[in-house]
N, C-alpha and C positions, 0 to 999 in steps of 0.2 A: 504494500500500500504506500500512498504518498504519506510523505512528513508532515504532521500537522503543525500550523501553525507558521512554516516556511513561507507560505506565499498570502498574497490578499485578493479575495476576490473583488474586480469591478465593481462597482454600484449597481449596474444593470443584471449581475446574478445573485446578490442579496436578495433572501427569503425578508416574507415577515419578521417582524419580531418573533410573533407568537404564531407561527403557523398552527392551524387546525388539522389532529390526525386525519380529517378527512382529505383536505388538501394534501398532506405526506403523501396518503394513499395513491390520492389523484396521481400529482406528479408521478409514482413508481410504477403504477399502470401504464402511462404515456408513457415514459422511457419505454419500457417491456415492449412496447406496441413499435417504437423506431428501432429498439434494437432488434426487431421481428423481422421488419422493412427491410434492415441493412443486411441482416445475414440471409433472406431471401435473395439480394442481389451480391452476393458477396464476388461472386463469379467476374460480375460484370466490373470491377476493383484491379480484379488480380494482374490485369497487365498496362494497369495507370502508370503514365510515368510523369506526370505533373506533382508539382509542388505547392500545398498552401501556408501560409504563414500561420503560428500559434505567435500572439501578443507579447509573448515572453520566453519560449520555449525555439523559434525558430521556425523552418519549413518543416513540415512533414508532407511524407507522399501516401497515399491511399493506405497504403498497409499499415503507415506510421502512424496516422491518424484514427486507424480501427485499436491498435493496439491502445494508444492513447485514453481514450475513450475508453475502454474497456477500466482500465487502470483508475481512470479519473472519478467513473461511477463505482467502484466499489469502493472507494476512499470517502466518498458521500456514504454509497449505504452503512457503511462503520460507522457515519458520525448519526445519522439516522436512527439506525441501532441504540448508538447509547444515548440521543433522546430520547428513545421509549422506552431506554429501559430495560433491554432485550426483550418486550412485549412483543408479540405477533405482530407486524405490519399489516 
């Protein structure tokens, strides 16, 4: 997982204060739902060779960018977790 407390996120990916478990939920259904989309198309990736920019991180290419991602979200769902509490999502 990533290091917490290393980086700051933007202003535009700040949650509420107080988000509602229902909102959590929301949000982790829609993830589920694009990460469905991406690896449905995962095919159509595998032989990108463009580059796009991460804000702090650099270019990544298609693969770098799923891998990323991957990484990114389960470094959330851990902080996720221990807002609930280890309750059920």
């Amino acid at each position: 997982l990533l290091p917490r407390g290393v980086a700051e996120a933007p202003d535009r990916a700040l949650p509420a204060d107080r988000p509602e478990r229902h909102e959590i939920r929301s949000l982790i259904e829609a993830t589920q739902r694009s990460v469905a989309a991406i690896e449905a198309r995962a095919a159509d990736f595998a032989g990108a060779t463009g580059r796009i920019a991460h804000h702090e991180l650099g270019a990544f290419d298609a693969r770098e960018w799923l891998r990323f991602a991957t990484i990114h979200n389960r470094h959330h769902l851990a902080i996720i977790d221990e807002i609930l509490g280890g309750e059920d999502r």
